[in-house]
C-alpha positions in Angstrom: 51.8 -3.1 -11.9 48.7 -1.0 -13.5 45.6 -1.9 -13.0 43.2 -4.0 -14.5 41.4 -2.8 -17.5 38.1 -3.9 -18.9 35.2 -5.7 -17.8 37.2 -7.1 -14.4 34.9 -7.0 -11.0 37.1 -4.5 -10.1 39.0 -4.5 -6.0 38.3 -4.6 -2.3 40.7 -2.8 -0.3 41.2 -2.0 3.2 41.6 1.1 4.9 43.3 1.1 8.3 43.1 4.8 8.7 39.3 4.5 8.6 38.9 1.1 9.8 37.1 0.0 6.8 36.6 -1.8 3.2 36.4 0.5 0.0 34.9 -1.2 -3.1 36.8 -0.2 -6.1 35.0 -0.3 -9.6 36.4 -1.5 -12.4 37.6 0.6 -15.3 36.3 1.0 -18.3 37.8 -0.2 -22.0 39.4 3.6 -22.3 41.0 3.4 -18.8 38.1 5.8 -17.3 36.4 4.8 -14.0 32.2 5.8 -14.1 31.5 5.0 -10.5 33.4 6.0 -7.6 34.3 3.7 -5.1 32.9 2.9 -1.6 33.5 2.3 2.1 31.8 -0.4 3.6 32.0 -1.8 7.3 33.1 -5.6 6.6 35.2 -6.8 2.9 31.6 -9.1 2.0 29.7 -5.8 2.0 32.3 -4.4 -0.6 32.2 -7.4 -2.6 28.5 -7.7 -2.9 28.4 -3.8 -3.9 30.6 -4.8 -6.6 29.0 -7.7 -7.9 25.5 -6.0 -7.9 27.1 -3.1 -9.9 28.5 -5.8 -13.1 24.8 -7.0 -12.6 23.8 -3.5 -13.3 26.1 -2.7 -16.3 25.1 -6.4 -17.6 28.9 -7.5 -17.6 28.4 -10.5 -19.8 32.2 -11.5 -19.1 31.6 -11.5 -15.5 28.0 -13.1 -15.5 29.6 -15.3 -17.6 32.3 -16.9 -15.0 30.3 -15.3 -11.7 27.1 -16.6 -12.4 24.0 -14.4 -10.7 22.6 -14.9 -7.4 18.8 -15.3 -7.8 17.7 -12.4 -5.2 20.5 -10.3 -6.0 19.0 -9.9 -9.4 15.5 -9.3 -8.1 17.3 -6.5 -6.0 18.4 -4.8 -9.2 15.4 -5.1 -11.0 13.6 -3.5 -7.7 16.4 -0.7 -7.4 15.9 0.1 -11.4 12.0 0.4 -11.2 12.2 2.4 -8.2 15.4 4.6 -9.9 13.0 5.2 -12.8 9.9 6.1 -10.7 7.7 3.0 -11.9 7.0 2.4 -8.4 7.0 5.0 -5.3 8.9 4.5 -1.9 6.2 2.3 -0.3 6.0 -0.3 -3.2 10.1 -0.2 -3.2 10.1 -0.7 0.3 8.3 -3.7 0.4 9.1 -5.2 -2.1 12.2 -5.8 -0.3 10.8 -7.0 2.4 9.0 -9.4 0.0 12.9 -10.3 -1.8 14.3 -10.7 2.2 11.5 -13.5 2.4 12.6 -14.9 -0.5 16.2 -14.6 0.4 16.1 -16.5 3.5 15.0 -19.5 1.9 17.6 -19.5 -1.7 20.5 -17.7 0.3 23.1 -16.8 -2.5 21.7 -19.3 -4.9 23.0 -18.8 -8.6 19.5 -18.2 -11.3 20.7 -21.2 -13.4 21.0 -23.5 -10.1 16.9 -22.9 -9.1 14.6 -25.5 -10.0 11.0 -25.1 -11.1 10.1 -27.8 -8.2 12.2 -25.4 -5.3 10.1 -22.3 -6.6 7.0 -24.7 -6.7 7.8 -25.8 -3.4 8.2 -22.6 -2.0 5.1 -21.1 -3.3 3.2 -23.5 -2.0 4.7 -23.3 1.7 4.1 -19.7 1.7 0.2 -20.8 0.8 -0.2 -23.8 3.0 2.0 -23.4 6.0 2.4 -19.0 6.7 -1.5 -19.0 5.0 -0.2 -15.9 2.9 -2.7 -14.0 1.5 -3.4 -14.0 -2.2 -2.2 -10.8 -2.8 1.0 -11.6 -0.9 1.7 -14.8 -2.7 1.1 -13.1 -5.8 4.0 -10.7 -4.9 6.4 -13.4 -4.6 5.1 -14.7 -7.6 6.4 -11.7 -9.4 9.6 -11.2 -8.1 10.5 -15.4 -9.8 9.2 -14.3 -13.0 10.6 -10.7 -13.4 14.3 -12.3 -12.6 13.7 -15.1 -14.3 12.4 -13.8 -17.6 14.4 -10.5 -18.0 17.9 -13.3 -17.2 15.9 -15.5 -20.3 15.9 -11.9 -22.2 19.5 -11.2 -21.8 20.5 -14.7 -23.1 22.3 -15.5 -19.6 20.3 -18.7 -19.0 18.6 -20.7 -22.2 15.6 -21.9 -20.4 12.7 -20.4 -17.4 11.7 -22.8 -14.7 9.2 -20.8 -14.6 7.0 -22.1 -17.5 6.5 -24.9 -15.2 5.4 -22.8 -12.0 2.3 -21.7 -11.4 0.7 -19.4 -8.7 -1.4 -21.7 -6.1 -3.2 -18.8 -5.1 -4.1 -19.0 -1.1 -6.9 -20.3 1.4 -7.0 -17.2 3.1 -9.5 -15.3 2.2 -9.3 -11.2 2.1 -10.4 -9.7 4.6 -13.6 -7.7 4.2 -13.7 -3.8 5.4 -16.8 -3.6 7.1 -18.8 -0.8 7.1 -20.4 1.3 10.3 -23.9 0.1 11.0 -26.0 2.8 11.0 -26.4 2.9 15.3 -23.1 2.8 15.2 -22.4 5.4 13.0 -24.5 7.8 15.2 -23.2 6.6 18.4 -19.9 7.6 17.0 -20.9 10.5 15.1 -22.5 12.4 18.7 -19.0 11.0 20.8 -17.0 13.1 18.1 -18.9 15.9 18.2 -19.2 16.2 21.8 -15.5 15.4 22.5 -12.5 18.5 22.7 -9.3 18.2 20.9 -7.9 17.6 23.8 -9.5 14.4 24.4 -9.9 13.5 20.7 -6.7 14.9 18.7 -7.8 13.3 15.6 -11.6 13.4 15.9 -12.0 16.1 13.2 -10.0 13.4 10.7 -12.4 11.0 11.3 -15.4 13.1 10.7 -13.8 13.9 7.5 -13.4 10.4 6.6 -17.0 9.4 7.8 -18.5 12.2 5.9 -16.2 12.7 2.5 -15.0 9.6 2.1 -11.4 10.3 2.1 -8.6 8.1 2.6 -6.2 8.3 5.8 -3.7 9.4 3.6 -5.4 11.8 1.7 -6.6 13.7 5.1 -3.3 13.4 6.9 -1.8 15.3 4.2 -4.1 18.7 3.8 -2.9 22.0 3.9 -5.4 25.5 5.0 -4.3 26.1 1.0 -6.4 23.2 0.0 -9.7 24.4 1.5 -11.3 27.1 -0.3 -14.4 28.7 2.6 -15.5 30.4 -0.4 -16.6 27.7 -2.6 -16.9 25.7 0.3 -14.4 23.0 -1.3 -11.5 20.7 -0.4 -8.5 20.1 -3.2 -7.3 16.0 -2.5 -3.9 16.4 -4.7 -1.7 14.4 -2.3 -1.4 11.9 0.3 1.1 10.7 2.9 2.8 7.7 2.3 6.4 5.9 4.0 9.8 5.6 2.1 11.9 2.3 1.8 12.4 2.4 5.0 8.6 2.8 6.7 8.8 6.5 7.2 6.0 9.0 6.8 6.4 11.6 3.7 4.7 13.3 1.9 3.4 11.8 -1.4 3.5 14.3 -4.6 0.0 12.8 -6.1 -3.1 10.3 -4.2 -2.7 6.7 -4.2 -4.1 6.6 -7.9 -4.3 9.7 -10.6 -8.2 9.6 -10.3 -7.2 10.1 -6.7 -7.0 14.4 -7.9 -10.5 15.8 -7.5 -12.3 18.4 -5.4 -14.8 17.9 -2.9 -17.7 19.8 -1.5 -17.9 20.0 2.2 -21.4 19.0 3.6 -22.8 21.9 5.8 -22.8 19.7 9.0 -18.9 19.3 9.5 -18.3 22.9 8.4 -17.7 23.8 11.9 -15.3 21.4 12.5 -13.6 21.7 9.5 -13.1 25.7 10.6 -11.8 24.5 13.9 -8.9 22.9 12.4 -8.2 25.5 10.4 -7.7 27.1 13.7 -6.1 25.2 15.4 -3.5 24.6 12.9 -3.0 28.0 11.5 0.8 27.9 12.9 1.6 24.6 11.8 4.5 24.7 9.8 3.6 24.2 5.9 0.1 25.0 6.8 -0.8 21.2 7.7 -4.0 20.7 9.4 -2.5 17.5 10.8 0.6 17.5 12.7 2.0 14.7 15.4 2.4 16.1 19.1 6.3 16.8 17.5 5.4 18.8 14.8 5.7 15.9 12.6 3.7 14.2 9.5 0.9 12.0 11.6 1.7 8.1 11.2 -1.8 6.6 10.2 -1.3 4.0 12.7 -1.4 6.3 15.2 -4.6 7.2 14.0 -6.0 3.7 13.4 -4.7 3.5 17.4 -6.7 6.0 18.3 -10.0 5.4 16.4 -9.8 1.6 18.2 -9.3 3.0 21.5 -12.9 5.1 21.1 -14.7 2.0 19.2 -13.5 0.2 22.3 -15.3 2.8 24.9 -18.6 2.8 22.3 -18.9 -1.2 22.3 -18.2 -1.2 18.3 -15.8 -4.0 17.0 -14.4 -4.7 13.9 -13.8 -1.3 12.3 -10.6 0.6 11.2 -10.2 4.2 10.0 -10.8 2.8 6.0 -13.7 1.5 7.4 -14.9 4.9 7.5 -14.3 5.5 3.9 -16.0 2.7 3.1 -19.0 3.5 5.3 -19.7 7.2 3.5 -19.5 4.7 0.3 -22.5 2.1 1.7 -24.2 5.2 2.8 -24.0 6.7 -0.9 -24.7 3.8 -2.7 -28.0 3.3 -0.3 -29.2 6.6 -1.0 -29.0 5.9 -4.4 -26.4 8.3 -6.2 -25.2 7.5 -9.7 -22.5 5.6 -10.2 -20.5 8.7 -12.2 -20.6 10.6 -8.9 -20.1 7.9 -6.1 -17.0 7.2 -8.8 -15.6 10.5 -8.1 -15.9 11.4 -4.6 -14.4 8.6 -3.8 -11.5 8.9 -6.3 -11.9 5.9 -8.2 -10.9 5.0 -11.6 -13.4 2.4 -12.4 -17.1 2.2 -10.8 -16.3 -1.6 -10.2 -13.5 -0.7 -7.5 -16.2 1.2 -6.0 -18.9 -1.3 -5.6 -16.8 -4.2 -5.6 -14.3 -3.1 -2.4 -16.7 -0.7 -1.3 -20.5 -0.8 -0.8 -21.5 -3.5 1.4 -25.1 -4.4 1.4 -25.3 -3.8 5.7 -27.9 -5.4 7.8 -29.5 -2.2 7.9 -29.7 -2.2 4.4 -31.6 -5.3 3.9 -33.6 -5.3 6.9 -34.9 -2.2 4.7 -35.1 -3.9 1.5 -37.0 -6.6 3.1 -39.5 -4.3 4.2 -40.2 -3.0 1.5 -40.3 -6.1 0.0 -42.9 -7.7 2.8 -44.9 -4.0 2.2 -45.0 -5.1 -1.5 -46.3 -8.3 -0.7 -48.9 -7.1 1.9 -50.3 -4.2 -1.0 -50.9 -7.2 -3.6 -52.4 -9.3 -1.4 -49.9 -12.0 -1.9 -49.2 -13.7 1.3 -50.6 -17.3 1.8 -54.3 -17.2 3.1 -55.0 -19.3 6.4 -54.7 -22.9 5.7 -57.2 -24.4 8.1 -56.7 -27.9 7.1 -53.3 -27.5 8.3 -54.1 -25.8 11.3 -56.2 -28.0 12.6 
C-alpha cells in the first residue's frame, strides 16, 4: 500500500538498528516530500516535530481535526521571528524560557480551549504571587496576544480571549542602577590603578567603562583593530551577547544601531588602554578580552569580579552597568549637551539617557544646595533674628 498523499500529518517509525524514532513528513499534492525526515530519542518527540511542522505549513486540514496546542504555536511564532532575524539569539533564547513558564501552567492545551479568565488568572499570579517584574509580565503578555491574534488572522478560531485580558502590570518596582558616589569613585579609581593584571584581570575593563561609558558587552568584544593610537579613538561596532542556549558570541552590531559610534580616549586611561594592547597582542582574533581559556569573557564573570573588589573597598550596591551609568551622572553634572552625552553613550533618544541614566547623587545636590544656600546668603535673604521668639 503507497503512501499517503496530501495534507496527512505524515508517520512515526521506529528504527531498531539505531534505537530510535524517525518522524516522516507528509507529501505533498504532486507526491514530492519538502522536508526530510528525523530521528528522535522517544515516538512523542517525533510526533510533536510533526505536528509543529503542519503548524508551520498552516495545514488547515490538519488544524482543522488536530486543533493547536496554545504554546506550541507561541513556539512557532518565536522560531519564525528568530529564522527571519527580527530578534537575535538572546531575545530567542528567552523568550523560551518565557513560553516554558507559560507551558507549565496550560500543558498541551488546544488555543480554542483557553479562557480569557485562565489567561487573566495567570497574569495576575505571575504579578501577585512570583512579584514578576513589569517588564517580565509584559513578556508573557505578548507571547497570549501574538498566538492569539495571528490564530484570529488565519481564521482558525472566530473569537480572541484576549480582548477581555488586560496586563496588570506589577508591584515590583525596577530596580534603579545606582551610580558611584564620587568618594567611591576615587577609592576605586586609585585600587585600579595601583592593582597588576595579575590581581585584577579585568581592571582595565572597568576603567574603560568608568571613563567611556561603554557597555559590558561593548568592551568585552574589542579587537587591537578597533583602537586607532593615532587619532587616539575607539570604533564600538559590536558587542557580545549569548545564543538560545546562554552562550557567549559574538554579536555582529551593539545592543541598538545608535550603539555604532567612535570614541575619544581621555588622556588619563591611555596607559592602560596601551597595556592591554600588550598584553593581548597574541590573542587569537586580536581580542583585548579573552577568559583564562582563550575564550569570549562571560560578563558575569566580570560582574563577579567587580563585587569581589567593591566588597574589599566597603562600596555596596553597584554592578559593572553601574559604571556606565556613573560616567553618564558625571557628564550630565558637568554640564555637556544633550547631543553629545546622546552619543557617547550610544543612545537613540536623549530621554533614554537622562531617564535610565543620570541620577541626581547625593553629591550632586549637597552641591546644588550650596549653591543655592550661597545664593541666599549674597541677597541677603535668610530670616533675620527673631528675638521675640527667642526669648
Amino acid at each position: 500500500m503507497g503512501r499517503k498523499k496530501g495534507t496527512g500529518k505524515g508517520s512515526v517509525f521506529y528504527n531498531k538498528q539505531r534505537n530510535t524514532w524517525t518522524a516522516q513528513p507528509p507529501e505533498t499534492e504532486n507526491g514530492e516530500i519538502k522536508l526530510q525526515k528525523k530521528s528522535f530519542e522517544t515516538k512523542e518527540e517525533a510526533e510533536k516535530y510533526l505536528e509543529v511542522l503542519a503548524y508551520q505549513r498552516e495545514d488547515s486540514l490538519y488544524i482543522k481535526h488536530n486543533g493547536i496546542p496554545l504554546c506550541e504555536l507561541m513556539k512557532v511564532l518565536t522560531e519564525r521571528k528568530y529564522k527571519e532575524e527580527k530578534i537575535k539569539a538572546n531575545q530567542y533564547g528567552r523568550l523560551l524560557k518565557t513560553i516554558k513558564s507559560i507551558e507549565n501552567v496550560f500543558k498541551d492545551k488546544k488555543i480554542e480551549d483557553v479562557t480569557s479568565k485562565e489567561i487573566q488568572n495567570y497574569l495576575n499570579h505571575i504579578k501577585e504571587e512570583k512579584k514578576y517584574s513589569k517588564s517580565e509580565i509584559k513578556k508573557h503578555y505578548q507571547q497570549f496576544s501574538q498566538a492569539f491574534y495571528y490564530a484570529l488572522d488565519k481564521k482558525y478560531i472566530a473569537r480572541t480571549p484576549m480582548t477581555d485580558v488586560y496586563n496588570p502590570g506589577s508591584k515590583k518596582k525596577a530596580k534603579k542602577v545606582k551610580p558611584l558616589r564620587i568618594k567611591e569613585q576615587q577609592k576605586l579609581t586609585k585600587y585600579l590603578e595601583k592593582s597588576t593584571i595579575k590581581e585584577e584581570p579585568y581592571k582595565n575593563e572597568f576603567l574603560m567603562q568608568l571613563y567611556m561609558g561603554l557597555r559590558v558587552g561593548e568592551t568585552l568584544a574589542l579587537r587591537n583593530t578597533d583602537v586607532d593610537l593615532e587619532d587616539k579613538t575607539i570604533s564600538i561596532c559590536k558587542t557580545l551577547t549569548t545564543d538560545e542556549n546562554g552562550k557567549v558570541i559574538m554579536g555582529k552590531t551593539p545592543k541598538t544601531e545608535d550603539g555604532i559610534r567612535i570614541l575619544p580616549i581621555p588622556d588619563r586611561i591611555m596607559p592602560y588602554i596601551l597595556e592591554q594592547l600588550e598584553i593581548s597582542k597574541n590573542n587569537r582574533d586580536g581580542q583585548l578580552f579573552l577568559s583564562k581559556n582563550d575564550n569570549l569573557v562571560d560578563h558575569r564573570n566580570v560582574n563577579r569580579s567587580l563585587h569581589k573588589i567593591l566588597d574589599k573597598l566597603g562600596i555596596t550596591s553597584v554592578s559593572t552597568h553601574s559604571l556606565r551609568h556613573t560616567y553618564a551622572t558625571r557628564c550630565a553634572h558637568s554640564g555637556m549637551k544633550d547631543v553629545v552625552l546622546q552619543y557617547l553613550m550610544g543612545h537613540s533618544d536623549i530621554n533614554i539617557t537622562k531617564q535610565y541614566y543620570i541620577t541626581a547623587d547625593e553629591d550632586f545636590q549637597e552641591e546644588q544646595l550650596r549653591e543655592l544656600y550661597n545664593f541666599f546668603d549674597k541677597n541677603d535673604m535668610f530670616f533675620e533674628e527673631n528675638n521675640e521668639l527667642q526669648k
